[in-house]
SEMILUM-201608 format. One record per atom (N, C-alpha, C, CB): x, y, z. Coordinates in steps of 0.05 Angstrom, whole numbers, plus 5000, padded with zeros to 4 digits. Atoms other than C-alpha are relative to their C-alpha. Glycine has a CB too. Example, Ala and Ser with C-alpha at 12.3 -4.5 7.8 and 13.67 -1.06 7.14 Angstrom:
501849765000524649105156501850245000498050015025498449764999527349795143498550225014500950094971
***
This chain:
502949945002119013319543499050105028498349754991500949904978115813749594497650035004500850185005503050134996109013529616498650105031500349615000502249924990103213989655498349795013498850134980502850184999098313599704498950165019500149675010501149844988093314119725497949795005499650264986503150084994088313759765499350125036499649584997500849824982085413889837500549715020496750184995500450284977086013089859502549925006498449724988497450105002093112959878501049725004501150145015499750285005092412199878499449944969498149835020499950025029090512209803501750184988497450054988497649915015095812699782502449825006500650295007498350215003100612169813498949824982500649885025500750185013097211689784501149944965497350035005498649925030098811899708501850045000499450194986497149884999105412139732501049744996501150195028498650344996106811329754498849974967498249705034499850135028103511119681502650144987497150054979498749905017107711639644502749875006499650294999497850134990113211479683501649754980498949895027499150275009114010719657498849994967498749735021500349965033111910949579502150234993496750114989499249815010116111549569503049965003498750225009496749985005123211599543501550075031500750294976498849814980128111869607499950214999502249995003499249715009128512589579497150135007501150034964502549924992121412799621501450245013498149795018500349814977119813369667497350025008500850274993503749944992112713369705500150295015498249715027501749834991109713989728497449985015499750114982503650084984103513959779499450344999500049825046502149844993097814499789497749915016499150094978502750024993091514479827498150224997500049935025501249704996089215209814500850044961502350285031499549935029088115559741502050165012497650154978497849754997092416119774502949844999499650195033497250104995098415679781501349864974500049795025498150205022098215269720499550224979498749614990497849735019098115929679501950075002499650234998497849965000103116179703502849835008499650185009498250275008106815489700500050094963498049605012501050035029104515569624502050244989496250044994498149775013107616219613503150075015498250295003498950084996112916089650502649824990498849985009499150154996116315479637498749824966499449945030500950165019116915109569498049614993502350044992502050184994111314639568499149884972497650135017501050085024109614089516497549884998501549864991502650164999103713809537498750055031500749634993501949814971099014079589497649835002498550394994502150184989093913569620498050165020501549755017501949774987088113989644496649845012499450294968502250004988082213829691497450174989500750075024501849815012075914089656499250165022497649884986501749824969073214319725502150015024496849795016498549824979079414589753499950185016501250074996500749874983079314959813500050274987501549955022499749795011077915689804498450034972502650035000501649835023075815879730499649744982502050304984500250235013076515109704501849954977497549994993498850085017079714789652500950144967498849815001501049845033077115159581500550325009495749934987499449614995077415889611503249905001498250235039497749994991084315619637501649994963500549735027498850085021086515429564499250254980499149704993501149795012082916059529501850235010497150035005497949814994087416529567503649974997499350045029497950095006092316209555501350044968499549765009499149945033092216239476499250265001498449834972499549745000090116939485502550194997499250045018498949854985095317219519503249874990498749985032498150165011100416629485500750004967499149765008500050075023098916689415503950014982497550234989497149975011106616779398502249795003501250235012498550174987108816269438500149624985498550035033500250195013110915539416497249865012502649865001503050024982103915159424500449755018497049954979500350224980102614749472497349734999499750195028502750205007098414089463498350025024500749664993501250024971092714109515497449724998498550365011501950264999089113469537498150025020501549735006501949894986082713579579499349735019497550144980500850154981081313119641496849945005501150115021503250055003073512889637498749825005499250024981501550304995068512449661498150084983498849895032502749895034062612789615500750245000495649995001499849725003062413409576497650074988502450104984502049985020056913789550499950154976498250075011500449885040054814019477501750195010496350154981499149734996057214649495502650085009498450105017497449944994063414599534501449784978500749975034499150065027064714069476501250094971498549934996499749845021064114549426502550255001497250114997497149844992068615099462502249854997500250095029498550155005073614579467501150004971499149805008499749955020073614509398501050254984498449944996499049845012074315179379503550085011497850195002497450024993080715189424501449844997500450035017498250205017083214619388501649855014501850114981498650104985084214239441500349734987499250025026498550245013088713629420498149685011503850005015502050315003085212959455499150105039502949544992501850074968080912789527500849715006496050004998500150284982083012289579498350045018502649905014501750044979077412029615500149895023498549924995499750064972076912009689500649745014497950075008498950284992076711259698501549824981498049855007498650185014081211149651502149815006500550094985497750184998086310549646502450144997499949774981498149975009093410569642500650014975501049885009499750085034093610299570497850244990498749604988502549825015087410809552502650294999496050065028498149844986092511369583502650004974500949855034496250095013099111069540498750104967501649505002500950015023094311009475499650344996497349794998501349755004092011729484502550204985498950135031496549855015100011969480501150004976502449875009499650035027101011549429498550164974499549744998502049795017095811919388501350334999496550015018499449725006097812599402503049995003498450235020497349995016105412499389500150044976501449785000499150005029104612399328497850114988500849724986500649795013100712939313496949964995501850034977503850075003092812639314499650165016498249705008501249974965087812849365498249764996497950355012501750294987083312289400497850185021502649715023503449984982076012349430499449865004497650084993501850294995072911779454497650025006500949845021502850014993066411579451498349995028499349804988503350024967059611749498502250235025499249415025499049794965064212359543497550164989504250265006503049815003057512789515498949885016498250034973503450104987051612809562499049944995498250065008502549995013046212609531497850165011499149764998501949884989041712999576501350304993499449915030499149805015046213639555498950044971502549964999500849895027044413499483497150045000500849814978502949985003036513579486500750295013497749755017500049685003037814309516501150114975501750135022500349785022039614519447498449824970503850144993502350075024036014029394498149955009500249814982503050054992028313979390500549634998497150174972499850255002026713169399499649884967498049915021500150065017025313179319503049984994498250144988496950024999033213439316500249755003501550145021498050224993035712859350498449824984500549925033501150155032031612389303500850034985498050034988498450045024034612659241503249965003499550244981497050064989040612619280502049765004500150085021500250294998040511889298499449894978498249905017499650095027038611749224502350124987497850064985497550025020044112139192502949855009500850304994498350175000048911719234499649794995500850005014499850205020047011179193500250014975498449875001498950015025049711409134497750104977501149714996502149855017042811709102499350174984499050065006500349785012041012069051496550205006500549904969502449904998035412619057497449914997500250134988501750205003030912249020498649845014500849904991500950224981031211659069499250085023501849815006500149964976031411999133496950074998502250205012503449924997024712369106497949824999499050164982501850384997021511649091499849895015500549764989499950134973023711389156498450225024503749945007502149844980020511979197498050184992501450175017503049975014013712109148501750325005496049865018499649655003017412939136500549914980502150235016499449925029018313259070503250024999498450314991497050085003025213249046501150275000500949814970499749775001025114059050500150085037497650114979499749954964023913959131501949895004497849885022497650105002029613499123502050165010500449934975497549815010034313989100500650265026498850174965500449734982031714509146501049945036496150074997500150214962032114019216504250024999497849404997497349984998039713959190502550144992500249854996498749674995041714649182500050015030497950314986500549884961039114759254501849895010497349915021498050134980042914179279503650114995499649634993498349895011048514439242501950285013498550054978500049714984047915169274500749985024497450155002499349924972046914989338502249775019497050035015498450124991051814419347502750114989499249754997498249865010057114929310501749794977501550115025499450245017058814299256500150124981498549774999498949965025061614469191498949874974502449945003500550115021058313969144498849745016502549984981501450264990054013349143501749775018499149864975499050314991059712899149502050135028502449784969499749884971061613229213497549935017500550325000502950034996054513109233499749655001498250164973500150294994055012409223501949845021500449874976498550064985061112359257499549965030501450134995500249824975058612749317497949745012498450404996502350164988052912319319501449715007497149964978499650244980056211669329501449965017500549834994498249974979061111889376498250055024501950234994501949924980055312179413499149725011497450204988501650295001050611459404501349825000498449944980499150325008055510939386498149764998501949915020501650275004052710269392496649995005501449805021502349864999046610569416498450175000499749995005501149745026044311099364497549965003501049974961503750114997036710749370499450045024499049664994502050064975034710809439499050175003500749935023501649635004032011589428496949884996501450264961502949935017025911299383498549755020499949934955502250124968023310819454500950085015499449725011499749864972025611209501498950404997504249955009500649765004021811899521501950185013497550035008498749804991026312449533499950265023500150074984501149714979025412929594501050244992501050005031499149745014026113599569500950054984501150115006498949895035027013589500497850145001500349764969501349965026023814159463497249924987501549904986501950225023016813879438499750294971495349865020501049885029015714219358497349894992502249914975502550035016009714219317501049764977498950354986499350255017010013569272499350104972498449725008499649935032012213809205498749844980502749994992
***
């Protein structure tokens, strides 16, 4: 197995090198980068099974680094890519996604967080872990009504309820979660619910007493 660690900190690329080290079969190879220029052309290069990528790698960053990559690769066997992150926002979230990136290890993560992550994408999952979204990222693209029906549909709601729980018609409903839909690039409700408790987890409620700085205000439907 030949294993990519594009980052820019060279005490945390050891660092993962020593976990992997004492989890991984004998039959390794590590690769380092600190530059997108180097770990592309490590990438095209050099058969690579798993590419550990710094979102905010030096130079053009992590997601441009992985986009040129399937560009310019599409022929090539693929390569799993795991994104290095302390937060991400909606947006570079969403890119991510469309480049299908496999799972995120977060910045302070453990050893065991690290081992669990492998385990996952061996065998062919991907893994996200909860709260790497900003929350101050997400209010630049939903109005503060958004995130309301947003925080209700991750409780499992039907239209109906969500419009009973925030005095709207069940036609503004519908309409609040198209938008969210659109502009969080989500495929279906139950993507939507997902999104939302990954976003909120345990604390999905603290939106409706806490005021938001720069959300959006709308006209109250």
């Amino acid at each position: 197995m030949s294993i990519l660690i594009a980052d820019s900190q060279p005490l945390f690329r050891y660092g993962v090198i020593q976990v992997l080290d004492s989890y991984l079969d004998d039959n390794k190879e590590y690769l380092v980068a600190d530059n997108t220029e180097d770990a592309l052309r490590i990438l095209e290069t050099e058969e690579v099974d798993i590419a550990i990528i710094d979102l905010n790698l030096k130079d053009d960053g992590g997601l441009e680094l992985i986009c040129k990559y399937k560009e310019l690769n599409s022929n090539r066997c693929p390569v799993k890519f795991v994104l290095i992150v302390s937060t991400i926002s909606v947006f570079e979230f969403t890119k991510a996604k469309e480049l299908d990136v496999d799972a995120y290890i977060l910045r302070n993560s453990t050893a065991e967080d690290i081992k669990y992550v492998f385990n996952v994408i061996k065998r062919g999952d991907k893994y996200c872990p909860f709260n790497i979204i900003n929350d101050r990222d997400l209010t630049n693209y939903l109005t503060r009504r958004e995130i309301e029906v947003l925080i209700e549909l991750s409780k499992g709601l039907t239209n109906s309820e969500i419009s009973h729980n925030l005095y709207i018609s069940e036609s503004t409903t519908k309409k609040h979660i198209s938008n969210i839909l659109n502009k969080l690039q989500l495929s279906n409700r139950m993507e939507a619910m997902a999104y939302a408790n990954g976003h909120f987890g345990k604390n999905r409620y603290y939106l409706r007493h806490y005021r938001i700085s720069g959300v959006q205000d709308e006209k109250k439907a």
